[in-house]
N, C-alpha and C positions, 0 to 999 in steps of 0.2 A: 720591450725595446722602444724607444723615444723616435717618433717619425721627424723626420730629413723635411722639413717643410718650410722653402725661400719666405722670404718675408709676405705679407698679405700686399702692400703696396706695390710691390714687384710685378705682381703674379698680377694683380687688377690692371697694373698698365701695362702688362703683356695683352690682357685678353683685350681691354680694350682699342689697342693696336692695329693687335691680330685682327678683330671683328671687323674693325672699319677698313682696314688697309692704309690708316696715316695716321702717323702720330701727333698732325695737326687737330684732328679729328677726335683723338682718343682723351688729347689734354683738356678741351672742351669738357668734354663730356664728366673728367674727371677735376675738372676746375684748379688746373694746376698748368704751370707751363709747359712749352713745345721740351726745351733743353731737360726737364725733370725727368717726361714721359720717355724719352731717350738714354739716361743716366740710369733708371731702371732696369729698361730691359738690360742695357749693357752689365749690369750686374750680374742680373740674371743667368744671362751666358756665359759668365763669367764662372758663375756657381755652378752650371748644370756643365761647364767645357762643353759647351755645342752653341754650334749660331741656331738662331731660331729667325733672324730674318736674311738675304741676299739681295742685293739689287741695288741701283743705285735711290739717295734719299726720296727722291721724290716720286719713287716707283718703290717700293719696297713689297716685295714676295715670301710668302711663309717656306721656310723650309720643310723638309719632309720632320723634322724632330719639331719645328715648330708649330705646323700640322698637328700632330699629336699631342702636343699639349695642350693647346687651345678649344681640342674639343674636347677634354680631357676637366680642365677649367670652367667653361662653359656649363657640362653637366655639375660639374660640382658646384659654382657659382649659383644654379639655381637649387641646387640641395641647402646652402646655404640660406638665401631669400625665402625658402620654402619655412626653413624651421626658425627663424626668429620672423618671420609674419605667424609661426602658430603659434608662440607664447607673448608677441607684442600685443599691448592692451591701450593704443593710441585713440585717440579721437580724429586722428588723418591721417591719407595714406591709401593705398587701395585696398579695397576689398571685392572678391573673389565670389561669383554670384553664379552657380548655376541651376538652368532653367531648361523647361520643352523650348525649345527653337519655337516653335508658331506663339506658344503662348507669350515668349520674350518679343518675338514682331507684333503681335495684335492687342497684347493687353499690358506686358511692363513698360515697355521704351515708349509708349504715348503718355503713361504717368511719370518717365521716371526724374522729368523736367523739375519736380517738385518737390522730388528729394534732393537736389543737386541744389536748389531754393534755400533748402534746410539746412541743409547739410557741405557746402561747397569745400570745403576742405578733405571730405572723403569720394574718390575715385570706384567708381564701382566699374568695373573690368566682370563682363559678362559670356559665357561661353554655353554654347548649346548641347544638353544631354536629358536624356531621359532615361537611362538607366539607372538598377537600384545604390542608393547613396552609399560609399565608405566612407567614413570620413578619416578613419585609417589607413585607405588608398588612394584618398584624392586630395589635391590642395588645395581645393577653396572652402570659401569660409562661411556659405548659407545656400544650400539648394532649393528651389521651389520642385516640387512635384505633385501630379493627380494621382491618387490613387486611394485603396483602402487599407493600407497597411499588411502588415506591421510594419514600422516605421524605425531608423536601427536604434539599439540600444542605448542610453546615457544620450542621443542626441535632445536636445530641447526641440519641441513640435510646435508651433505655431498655428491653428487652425485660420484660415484665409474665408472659404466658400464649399458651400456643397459645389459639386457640379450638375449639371441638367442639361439633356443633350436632345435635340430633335434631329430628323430630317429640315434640309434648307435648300433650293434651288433659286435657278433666276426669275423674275418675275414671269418670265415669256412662256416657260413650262409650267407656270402655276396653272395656267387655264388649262391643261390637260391634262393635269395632276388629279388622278383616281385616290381615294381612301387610302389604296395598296401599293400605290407609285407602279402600277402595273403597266407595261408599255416606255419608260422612261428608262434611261441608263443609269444603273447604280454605282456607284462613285465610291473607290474602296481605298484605304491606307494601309499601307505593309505596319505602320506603327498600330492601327486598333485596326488588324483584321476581322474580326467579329463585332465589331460595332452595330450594325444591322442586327446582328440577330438577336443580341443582346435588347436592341431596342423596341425589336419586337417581343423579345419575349414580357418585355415591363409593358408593351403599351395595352398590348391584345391585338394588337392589329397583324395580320400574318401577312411578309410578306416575303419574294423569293430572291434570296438573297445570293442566289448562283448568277455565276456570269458578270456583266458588267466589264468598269474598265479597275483595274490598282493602279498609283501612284505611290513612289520611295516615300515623298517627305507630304505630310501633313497639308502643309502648308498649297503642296500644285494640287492637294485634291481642291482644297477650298478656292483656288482661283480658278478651277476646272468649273465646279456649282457658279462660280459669278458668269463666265462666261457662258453661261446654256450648256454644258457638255452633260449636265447629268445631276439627279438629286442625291444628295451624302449625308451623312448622320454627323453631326459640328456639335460642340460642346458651345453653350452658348456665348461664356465669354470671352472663345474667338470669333464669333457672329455679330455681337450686339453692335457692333458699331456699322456694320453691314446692314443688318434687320433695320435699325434706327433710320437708314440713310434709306430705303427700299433697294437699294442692291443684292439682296436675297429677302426672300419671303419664307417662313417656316409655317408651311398650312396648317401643321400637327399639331404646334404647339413644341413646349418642351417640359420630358418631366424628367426626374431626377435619376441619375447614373448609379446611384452606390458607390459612387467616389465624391472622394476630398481633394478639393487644395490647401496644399499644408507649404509651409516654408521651415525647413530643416536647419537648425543651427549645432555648431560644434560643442561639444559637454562643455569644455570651458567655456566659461563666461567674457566676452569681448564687448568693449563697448560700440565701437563699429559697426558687430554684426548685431547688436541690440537694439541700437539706433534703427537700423534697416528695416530689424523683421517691427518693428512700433510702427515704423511708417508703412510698413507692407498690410499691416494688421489693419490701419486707419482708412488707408486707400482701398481694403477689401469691403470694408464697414460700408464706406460710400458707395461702392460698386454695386452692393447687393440692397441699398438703399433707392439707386437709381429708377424712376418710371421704365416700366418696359420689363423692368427684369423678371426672369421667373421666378417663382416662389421654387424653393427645391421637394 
């Protein structure tokens, strides 16, 4: 059976309408005149016999049927964006980048000036996750992640950096900082709950990893460590720029986690997300080139 479906024109400058509340508003955005964006919808209602707006012009309110199409539109609008961004193969345009939230505040968006240098005709729109990748349930278009795999299937892997993690506090508790951090508050993340013990177990150093305070996000542990609240286990290249500056001190040292950073790209081939992960590739090259850095 052949779907009933108004013209695309119609239906865009309904939503667009709809979204803003003026058709002043809507014709912008859609680069066409106020009297066009008006001649649509009228159409519109004309095809569906229902209004979709009430009010007078310069107040205009969604109906209860125009309510429901507009959210109706809107989901579909982005099912639509969603799948020609996954077979378009442009050289500009956005691309879809997700990342650990701390790692994208401490180590990508300092670099990512440089892609933008390179590259300014592509948009990288960035969103925080650290859970494991689908790329058949999610819509963007190159993930960074830590870890050791396995990594999914048909995706192309990028290898970035080992990682290497120490303990790191502020300078003021480094003088009373034992071998075993014995006496200090231990600093814990809901995201690597066992981080400590993990890092005892690679150092040999034993130490007791009960107690202490947890933080939700990554991120308020390690401003918790800057302010004197307590020593935490950091990966270092969310540190380094910290250690560099002496706003934390890592007495320990840092050795190597059994993890990777990898940046995850879609089976298909795109030139966008190719560009990306080259300059992600280049910018890791140098990072781990960097004075200071640990050997992993």
């Amino acid at each position: 059976m052949a779907r009933r479906i108004p013209s695309l024109n119609a239906l865009r400058a309904f939503e667009a309408a709809g979204r803003h509340g003026r058709m002043t508003l809507a014709a912008a955005e859609l680069n066409v005149t106020h009297s066009a964006i008006s001649r649509q919808v009228q159409h519109l209602e004309a095809l569906l016999g229902v209004a979709l707006f009430e009010g007078p012009r310069n107040r205009l309110q969604l109906t209860s049927a125009g309510t429901q199409l507009l959210a109706g539109l809107g989901a579909g609008f982005d099912l639509i964006d969603q799948a020609v961004r996954a077979v378009a193969d442009s050289e500009d345009g956005p691309l879809d980048v997700s990342c650990p939230g701390t790692f994208t505040m401490r180590w990508l968006i300092p670099r990512l000036y440089r892609f933008r240098e390179r590259h300014p005709a592509i948009e990288v729109r960035l969103s925080a996750s650290s859970r494991p990748v689908d790329f058949e349930r999610d819509g963007f278009d190159v993930a960074i992640r830590a870890g050791s795999g396995p990594w999914p299937y048909g995706a192309e892997t990028v290898a970035l950096f080992a990682e290497t993690t120490g303990p790191v506090l502020a300078p003021e508790l480094a003088a009373v900082a034992g071998a075993d951090f014995a006496g200090l508050t231990l600093l814990h993340s809901r995201t690597r709950r066992h981080a400590w013990r993990q890092w005892s177990d690679r150092s040999g150093i034993a130490v007791d990893e009960r107690g202490g305070n947890e933080y939700e996000h990554f991120y308020f542990m390690l401003e918790a460590a800057s302010s004197g609240l307590g020593v935490c286990i950091a990966p270092w290249p969310l540190v380094a720029d910290d250690i560099r500056s002496g706003r934390l001190l890592a007495p320990a040292g840092f050795i190597a986690s059994g993890q990777h950073y990898v940046a995850l790209r879609r089976p298909r081939r795109q030139r966008k997300a190719a560009a990306f992960c080259a300059w992600l590739a280049e910018e890791a090259r140098l990072f781990s080139g960097e004075a200071g850095n640990p050997a992993p």
